[in-house]
N, CA, C and O atoms as a DFTB+ gen file, in Angstrom:
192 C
 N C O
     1  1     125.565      88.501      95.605
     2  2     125.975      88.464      96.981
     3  2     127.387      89.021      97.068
     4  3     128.316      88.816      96.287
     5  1     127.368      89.811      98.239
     6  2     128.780      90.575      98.396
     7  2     129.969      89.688      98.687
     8  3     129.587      88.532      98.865
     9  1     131.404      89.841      98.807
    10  2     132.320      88.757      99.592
    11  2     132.196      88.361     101.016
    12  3     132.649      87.328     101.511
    13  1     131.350      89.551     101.785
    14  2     130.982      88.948     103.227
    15  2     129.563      88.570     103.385
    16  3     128.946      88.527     104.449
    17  1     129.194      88.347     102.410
    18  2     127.733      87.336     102.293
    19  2     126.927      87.991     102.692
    20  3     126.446      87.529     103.727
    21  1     126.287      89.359     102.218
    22  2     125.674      90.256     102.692
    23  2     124.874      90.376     101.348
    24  3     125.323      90.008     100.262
    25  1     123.742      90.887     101.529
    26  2     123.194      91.292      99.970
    27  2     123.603      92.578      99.475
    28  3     124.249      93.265     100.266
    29  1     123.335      93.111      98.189
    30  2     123.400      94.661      97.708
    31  2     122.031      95.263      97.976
    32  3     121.061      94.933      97.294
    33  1     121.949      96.124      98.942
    34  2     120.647      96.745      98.890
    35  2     120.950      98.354      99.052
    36  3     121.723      98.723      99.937
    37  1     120.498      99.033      98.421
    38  2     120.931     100.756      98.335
    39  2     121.050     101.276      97.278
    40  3     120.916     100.557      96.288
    41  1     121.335     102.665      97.105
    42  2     121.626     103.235      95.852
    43  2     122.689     102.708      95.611
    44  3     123.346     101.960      96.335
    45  1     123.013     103.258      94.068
    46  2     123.948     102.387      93.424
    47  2     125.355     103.483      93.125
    48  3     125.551     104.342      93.985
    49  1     126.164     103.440      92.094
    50  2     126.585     104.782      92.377
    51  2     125.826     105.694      91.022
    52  3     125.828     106.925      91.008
    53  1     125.384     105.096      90.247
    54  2     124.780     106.292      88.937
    55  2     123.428     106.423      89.571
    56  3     122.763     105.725      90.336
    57  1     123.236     107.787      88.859
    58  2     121.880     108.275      89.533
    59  2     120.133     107.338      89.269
    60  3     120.202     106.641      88.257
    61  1     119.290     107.282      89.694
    62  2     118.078     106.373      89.758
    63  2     118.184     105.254      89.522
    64  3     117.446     104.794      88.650
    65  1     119.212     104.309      90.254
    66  2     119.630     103.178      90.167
    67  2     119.905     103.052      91.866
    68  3     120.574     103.614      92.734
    69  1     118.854     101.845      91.720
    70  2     118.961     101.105      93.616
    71  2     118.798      99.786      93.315
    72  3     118.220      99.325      92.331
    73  1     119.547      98.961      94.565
    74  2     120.071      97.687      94.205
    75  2     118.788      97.221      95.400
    76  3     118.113      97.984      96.091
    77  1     118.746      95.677      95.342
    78  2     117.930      94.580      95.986
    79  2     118.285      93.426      95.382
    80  3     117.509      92.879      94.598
    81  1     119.365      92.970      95.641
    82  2     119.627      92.082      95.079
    83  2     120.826      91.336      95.763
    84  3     121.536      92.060      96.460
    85  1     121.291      89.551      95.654
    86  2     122.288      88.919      96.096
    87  2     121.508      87.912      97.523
    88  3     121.981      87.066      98.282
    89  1     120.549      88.336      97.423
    90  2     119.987      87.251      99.058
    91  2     120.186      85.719      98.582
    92  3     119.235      85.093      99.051
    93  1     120.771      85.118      98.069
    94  2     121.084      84.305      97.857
    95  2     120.538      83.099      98.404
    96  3     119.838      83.808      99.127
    97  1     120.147      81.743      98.792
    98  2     119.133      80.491      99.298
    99  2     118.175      81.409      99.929
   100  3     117.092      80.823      99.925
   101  1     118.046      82.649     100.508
   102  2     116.812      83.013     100.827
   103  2     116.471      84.093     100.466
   104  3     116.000      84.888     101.279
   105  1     116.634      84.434      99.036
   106  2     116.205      85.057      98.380
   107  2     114.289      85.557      98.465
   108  3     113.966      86.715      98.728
   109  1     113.397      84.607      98.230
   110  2     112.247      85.003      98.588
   111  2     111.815      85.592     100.017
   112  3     111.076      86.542     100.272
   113  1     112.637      84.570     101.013
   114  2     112.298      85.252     102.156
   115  2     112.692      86.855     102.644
   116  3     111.934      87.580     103.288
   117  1     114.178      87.248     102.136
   118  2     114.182      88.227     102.527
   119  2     114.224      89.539     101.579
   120  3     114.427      90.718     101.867
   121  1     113.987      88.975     100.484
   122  2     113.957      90.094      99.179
   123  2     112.723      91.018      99.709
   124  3     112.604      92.231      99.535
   125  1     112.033      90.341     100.245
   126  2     110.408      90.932     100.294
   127  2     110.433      91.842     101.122
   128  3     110.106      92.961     100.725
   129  1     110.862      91.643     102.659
   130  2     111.694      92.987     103.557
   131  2     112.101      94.106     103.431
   132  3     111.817      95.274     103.697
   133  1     113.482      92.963     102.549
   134  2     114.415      94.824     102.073
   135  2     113.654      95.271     100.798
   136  3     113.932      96.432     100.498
   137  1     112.920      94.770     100.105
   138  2     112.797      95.710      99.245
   139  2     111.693      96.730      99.489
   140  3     111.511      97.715      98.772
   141  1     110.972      96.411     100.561
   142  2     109.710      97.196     101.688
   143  2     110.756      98.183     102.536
   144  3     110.251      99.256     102.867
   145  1     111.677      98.041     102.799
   146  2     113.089      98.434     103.688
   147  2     113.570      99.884     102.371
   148  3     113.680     101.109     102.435
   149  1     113.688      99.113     101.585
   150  2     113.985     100.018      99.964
   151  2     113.366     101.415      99.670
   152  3     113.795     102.563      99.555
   153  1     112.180     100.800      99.603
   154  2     111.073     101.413      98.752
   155  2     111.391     103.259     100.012
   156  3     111.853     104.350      99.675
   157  1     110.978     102.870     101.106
   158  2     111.604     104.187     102.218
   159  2     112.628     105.140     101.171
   160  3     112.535     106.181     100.520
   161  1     113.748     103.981     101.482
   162  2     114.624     104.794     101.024
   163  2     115.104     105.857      99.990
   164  3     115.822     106.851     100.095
   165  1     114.210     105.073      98.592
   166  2     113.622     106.011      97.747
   167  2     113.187     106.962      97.691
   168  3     113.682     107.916      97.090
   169  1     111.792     106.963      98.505
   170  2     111.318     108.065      98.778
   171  2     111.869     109.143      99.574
   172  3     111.462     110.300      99.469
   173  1     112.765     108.794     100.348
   174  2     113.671     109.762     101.045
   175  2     114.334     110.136      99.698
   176  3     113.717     111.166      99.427
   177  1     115.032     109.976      98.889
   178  2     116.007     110.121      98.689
   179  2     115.037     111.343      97.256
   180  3     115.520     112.447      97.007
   181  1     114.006     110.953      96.681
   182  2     113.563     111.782      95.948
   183  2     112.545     112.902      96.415
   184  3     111.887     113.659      95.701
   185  1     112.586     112.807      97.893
   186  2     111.477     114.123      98.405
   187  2     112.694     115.158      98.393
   188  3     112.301     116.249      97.980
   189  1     114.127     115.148      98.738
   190  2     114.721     116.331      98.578
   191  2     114.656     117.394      97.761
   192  3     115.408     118.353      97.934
């Protein structure tokens, strides 16, 4: 979890490395979201 209580979700800064991680007491509930939220982003990021 970040210092403003936010999770890490995104690329990271080295290459094929993406974060989902830090949801902290509701971890199950919202891991499942962003990492459906994620998975997009990926694919954006490797159709270039």
């Amino acid at each position: 979890m970040l210092p403003n209580m936010l999770p890490r979700v995104g690329p990271g800064s080295r290459a094929n490395v993406f974060y989902n991680t830090g949801h902290g007491h509701l971890g199950w509930t919202l891991s499942a979201i962003t990492a459906h939220q994620l998975t997009g982003h990926v694919q954006q990021h490797y159709a270039r």
